[in-house]
ZAMARGU-4260 file (C-alpha; in steps of 0.2 Angstrom, whole numbers, plus 5000, padded with zeros to 4 digits):
<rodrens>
0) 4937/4899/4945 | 4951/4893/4934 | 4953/4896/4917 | 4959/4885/4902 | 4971/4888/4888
5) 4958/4888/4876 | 4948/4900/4884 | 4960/4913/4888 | 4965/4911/4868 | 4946/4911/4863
10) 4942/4927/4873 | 4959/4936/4866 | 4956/4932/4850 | 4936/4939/4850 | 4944/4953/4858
15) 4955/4956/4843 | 4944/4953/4829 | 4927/4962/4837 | 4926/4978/4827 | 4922/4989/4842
20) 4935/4986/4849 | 4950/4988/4836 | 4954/5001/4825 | 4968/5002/4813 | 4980/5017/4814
25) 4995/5016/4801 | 4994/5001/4797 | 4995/4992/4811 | 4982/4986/4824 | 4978/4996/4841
30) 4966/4989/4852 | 4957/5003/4861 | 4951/4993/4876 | 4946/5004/4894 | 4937/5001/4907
35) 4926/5017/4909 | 4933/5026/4923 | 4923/5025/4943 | 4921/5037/4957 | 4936/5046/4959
40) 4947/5040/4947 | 4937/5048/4933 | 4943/5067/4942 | 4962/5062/4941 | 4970/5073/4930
45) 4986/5072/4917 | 5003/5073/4927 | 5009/5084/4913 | 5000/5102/4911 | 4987/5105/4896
50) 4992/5118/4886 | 4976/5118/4876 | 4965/5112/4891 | 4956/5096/4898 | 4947/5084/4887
55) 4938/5068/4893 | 4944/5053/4883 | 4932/5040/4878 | 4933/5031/4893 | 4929/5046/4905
60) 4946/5050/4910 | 4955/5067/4909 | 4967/5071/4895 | 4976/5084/4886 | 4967/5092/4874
65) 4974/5094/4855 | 4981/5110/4849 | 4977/5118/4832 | 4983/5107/4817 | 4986/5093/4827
70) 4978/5073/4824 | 4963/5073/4832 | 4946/5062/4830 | 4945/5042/4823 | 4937/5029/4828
75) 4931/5031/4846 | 4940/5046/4846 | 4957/5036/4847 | 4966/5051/4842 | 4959/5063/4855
80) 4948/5080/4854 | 4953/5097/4852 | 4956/5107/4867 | 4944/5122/4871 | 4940/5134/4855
85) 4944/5122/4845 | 4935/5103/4835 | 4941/5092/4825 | 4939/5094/4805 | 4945/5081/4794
90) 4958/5072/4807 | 4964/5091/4811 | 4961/5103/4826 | 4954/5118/4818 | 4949/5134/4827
95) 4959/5146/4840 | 4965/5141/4857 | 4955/5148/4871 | 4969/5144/4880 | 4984/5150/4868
100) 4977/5159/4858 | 4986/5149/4842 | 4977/5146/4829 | 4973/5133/4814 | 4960/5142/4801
105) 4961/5126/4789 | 4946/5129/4776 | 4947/5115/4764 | 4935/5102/4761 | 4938/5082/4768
</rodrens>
């Protein structure tokens, strides 16, 4: 099947400007496009280790969690999740590290 210019151009740009699928993150546009992960590939894991654990992104695939204070949440999670003993509060990974045993006891209100 062949595609034309204008299709190609159409489908990109519907891409870019679908809500779902576009976040903004400091002022400039990241698409968050996956494909959700199949069979095995959804068990592969990070190269690097996770100091605060394994999270599953929103696309089903393995990635380091996000260690006390650090970004976490957003649209789609496009920031990541907090790594075990930890959730997200206000942007921020709150909580102690199962793992580490660091901790972020951040109290204020969002």
């Amino acid at each position: 099947m062949q595609l034309t210019f204008g299709v190609l151009v159409t489908s990109f740009l519907v891409t870019l400007l679908h809500p779902s699928l576009r976040t903004v993150v400091g002022g400039s546009l990241k698409l968050k496009l996956c494909l959700p992960c199949i069979g095995e590939e959804c068990n592969l894991l990070p190269e690097e280790e996770c100091l605060y654990g394994l999270v599953k992104n929103h696309c089903g695939y393995w990635e380091c969690g996000k260690g006390p204070g650090q970004i976490c949440g957003g649209p789609s999670k496009i920031f990541g999740e907090c790594g075990d003993g930890m959730h997200c509060k206000c942007d921020r990974c709150v909580g102690c590290s199962s793992k580490t045993l660091d901790c972020d006891l951040n109290t204020s209100i969002c």
